[in-house]
C-alpha positions in Angstrom: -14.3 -0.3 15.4 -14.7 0.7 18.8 -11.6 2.7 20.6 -11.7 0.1 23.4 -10.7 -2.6 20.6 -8.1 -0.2 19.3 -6.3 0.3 22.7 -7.0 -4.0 23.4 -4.8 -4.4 20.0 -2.0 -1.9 21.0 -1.2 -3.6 24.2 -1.8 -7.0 22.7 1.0 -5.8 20.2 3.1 -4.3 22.9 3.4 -7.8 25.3 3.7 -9.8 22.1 7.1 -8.3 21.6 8.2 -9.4 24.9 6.4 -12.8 24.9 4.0 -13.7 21.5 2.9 -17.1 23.2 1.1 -15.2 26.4 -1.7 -16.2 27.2 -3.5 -12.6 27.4 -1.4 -11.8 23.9 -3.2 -15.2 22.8 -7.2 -14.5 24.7 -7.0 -11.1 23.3 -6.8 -12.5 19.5 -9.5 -15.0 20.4 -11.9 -12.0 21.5 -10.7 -10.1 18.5 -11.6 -13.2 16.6 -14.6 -13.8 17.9 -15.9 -9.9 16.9 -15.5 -10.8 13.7 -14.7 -6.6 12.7 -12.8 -6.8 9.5 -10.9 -3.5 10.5 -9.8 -5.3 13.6 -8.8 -8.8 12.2 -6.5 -6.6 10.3 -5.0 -4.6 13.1 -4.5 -7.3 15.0 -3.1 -9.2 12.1 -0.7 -6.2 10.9 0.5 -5.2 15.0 0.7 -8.2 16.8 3.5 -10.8 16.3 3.0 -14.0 16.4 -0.9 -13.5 15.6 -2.8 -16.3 13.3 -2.7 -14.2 10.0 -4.6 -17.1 8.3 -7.8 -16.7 10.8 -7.4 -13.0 10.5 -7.5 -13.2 6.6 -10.3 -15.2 6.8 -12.5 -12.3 8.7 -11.3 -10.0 6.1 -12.1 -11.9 3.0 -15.5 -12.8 4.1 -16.2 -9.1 4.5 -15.5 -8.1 0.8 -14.4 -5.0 2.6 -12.2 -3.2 -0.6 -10.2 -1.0 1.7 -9.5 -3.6 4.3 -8.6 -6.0 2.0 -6.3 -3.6 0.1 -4.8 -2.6 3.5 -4.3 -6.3 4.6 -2.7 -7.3 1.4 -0.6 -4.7 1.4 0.8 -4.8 5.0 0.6 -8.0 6.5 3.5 -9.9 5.9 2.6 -13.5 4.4 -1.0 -12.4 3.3 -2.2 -14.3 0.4 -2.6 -11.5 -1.8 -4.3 -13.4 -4.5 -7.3 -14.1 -2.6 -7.5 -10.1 -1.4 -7.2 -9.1 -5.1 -9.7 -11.4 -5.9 -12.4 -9.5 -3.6 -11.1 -6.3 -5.5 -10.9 -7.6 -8.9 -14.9 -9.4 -8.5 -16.3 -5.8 -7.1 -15.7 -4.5 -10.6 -15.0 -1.0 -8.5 -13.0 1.0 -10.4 -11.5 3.1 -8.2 -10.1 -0.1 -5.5 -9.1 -1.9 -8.8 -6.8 1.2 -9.5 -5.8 1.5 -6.1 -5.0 -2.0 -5.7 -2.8 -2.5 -8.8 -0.9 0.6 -7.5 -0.3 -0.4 -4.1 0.2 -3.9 -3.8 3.1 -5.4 -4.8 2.3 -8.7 -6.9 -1.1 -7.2 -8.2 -2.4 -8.5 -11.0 -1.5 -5.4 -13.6 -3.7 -6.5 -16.5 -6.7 -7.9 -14.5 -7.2 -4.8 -13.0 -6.5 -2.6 -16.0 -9.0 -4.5 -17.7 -11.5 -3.5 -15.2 -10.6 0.2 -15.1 -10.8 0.3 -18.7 -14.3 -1.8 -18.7 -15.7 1.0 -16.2 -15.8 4.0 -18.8 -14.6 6.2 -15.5 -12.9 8.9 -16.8 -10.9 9.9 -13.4 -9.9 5.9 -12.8 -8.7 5.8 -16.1 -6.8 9.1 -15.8 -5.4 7.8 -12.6 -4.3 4.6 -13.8 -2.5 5.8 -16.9 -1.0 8.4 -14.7 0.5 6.0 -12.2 0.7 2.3 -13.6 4.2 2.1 -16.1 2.9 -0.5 -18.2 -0.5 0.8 -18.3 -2.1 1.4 -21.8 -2.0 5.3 -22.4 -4.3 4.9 -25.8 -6.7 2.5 -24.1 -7.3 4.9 -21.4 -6.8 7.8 -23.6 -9.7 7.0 -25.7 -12.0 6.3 -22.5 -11.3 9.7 -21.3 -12.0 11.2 -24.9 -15.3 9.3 -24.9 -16.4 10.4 -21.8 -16.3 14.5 -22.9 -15.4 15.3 -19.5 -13.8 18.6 -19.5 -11.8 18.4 -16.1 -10.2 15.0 -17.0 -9.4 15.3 -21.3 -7.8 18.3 -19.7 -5.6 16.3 -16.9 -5.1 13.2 -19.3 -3.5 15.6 -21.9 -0.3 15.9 -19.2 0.0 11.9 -19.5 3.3 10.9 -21.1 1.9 9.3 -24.6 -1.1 10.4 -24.1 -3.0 12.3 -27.8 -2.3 15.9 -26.2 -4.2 17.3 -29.3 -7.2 15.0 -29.2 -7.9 15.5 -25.2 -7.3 19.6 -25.5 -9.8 19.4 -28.7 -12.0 17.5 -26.5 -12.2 20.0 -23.7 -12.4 23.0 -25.9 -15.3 21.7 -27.9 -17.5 20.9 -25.1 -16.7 23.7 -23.0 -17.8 25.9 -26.6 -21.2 24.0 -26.4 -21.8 24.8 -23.1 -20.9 28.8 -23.1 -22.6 28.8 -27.1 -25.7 27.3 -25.4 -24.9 23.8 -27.3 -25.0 25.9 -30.4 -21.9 25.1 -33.1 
């Protein structure tokens, strides 16, 4: 989004604090509106009081931006956050899904989950076990032992009910096929 926009938004916010119905506060959505920026729907959406959150939410859902909609679900008051999850939960990305479920409050916990799990990531997994209270520590757990990654068997075996045994055995034995030359 172009500076210009940015400082546009800013005073929009600013004069809408003294008088949300003005008529500059009210051209200034419109314009914002009509760029159709997904970044700036949101700004405007999140700043400026009084400002049609409903049309803004509509530029951000049709973008399928993940971060955007994670940002507008989490911080514009009266955002249907169903909808925004929804554009998270159908890009099957694990990493938004994770981020999602820990940042915004009414997430779907177990739709999201199921995607991280579903991923095979090793370092969404790790994350989500690691953050999420109700997450399942064995589920994600035995994605990180499948995956053989080194780096993360050896973070996931810090996770509270996680197999600390298992993910340390994990790590040991692929790091001994690597220095043996994959020899046993």
């Amino acid at each position: 989004m172009e500076e210009k926009y940015r400082e546009l938004i800013q005073k929009a916010s600013e004069l809408a604090k003294k008088n949300p119905k003005s008529s500059i506060v009210k051209d200034t959505e419109k314009l914002i509106l009509e760029l159709n920026d997904a970044e700036a729907s949101y700004l405007y959406a999140a700043y400026v009081r009084g400002s049609d959150k409903k049309a803004h939410a509509k530029v951000v859902l049709d973008s399928k931006d993940l971060r955007i909609n994670t940002c507008f679900a989490m911080a514009v008051r009266g955002a249907d956050v169903k909808a925004h999850e929804q554009v998270v939960l159908d890009s099957k990305d694990p990493k938004w899904n994770c981020w999602f479920a820990s940042w915004v409050r009414g997430a779907d916990i177990k739709a999201h989950e199921q995607i991280v799990l579903d991923s095979k990531d090793p370092e969404a997994n790790y994350f989500f076990a690691k953050d999420m209270q109700t997450a399942d520590v064995k589920a994600h757990g035995q994605v990180v032992l499948e995956s053989k990654d080194i780096m993360w068997n050896r973070y996931f075996a810090d996770i509270k009910g996680a197999d600390v045994k298992a993910h340390l055995k994990v790590a040991a034995e692929v790091e001994a096929q690597i220095i043996g030359g994959g020899k046993e």
